[in-house]
C-alpha positions in Angstrom: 27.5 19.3 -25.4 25.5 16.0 -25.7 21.5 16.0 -24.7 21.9 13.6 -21.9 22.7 14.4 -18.4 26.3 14.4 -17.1 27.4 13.1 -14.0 28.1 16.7 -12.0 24.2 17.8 -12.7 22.9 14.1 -11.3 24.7 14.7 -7.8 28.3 12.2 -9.3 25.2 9.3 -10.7 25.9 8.5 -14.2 23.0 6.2 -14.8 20.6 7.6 -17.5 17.4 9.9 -16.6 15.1 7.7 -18.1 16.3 4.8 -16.2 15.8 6.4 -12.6 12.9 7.8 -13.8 11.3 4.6 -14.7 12.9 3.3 -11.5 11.2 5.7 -8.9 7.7 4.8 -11.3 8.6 1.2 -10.5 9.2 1.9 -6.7 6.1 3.9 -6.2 4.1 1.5 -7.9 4.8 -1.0 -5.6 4.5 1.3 -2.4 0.7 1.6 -3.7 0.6 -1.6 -4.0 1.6 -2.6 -0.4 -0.4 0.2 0.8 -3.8 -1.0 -0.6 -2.5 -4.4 0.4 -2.3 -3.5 4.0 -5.5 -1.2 4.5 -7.0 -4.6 3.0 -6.0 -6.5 5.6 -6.4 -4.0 8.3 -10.3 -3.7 7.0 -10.6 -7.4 6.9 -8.8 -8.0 10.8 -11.4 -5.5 11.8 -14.2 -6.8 10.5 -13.8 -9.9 12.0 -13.3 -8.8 15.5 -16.1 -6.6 15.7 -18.0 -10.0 14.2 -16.3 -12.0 17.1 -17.0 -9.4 19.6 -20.6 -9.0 18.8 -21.5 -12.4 17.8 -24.3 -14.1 19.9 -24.3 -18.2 21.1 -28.2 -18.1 22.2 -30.6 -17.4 19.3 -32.5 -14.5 19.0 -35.2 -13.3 21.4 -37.0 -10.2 22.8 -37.3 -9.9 26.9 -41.1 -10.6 26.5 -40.0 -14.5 25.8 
């Protein structure tokens, strides 16, 4: 009996444990990646509508003016 995995415990995969280990490590990284990405953007587009929707074209004054 070797100390790798055989096919019949990996589901009929032959690739190496090490390799689909450092594939999923790969995957997830770049699941984070798009993740932070996005939330980035989604803080960014929301920022600037709430500065759009808020944003005055007469210059500041109090009703006593």
């Amino acid at each position: 009996m070797s100390g790798g995995v055989t096919a019949e415990e990996t589901g009929g995969e032959s690739r190496p444990i090490r390799e689909r280990i450092r594939e999923s490590i790969l995957l997830d990284g770049d699941r984070l990646a798009v993740t932070g990405l996005a939330l980035l953007v989604a803080f960014v587009l929301r920022t600037a509508t709430v500065t759009q929707r808020t944003a005055a074209t007469l210059p500041f004054t109090t009703p006593e003016q």
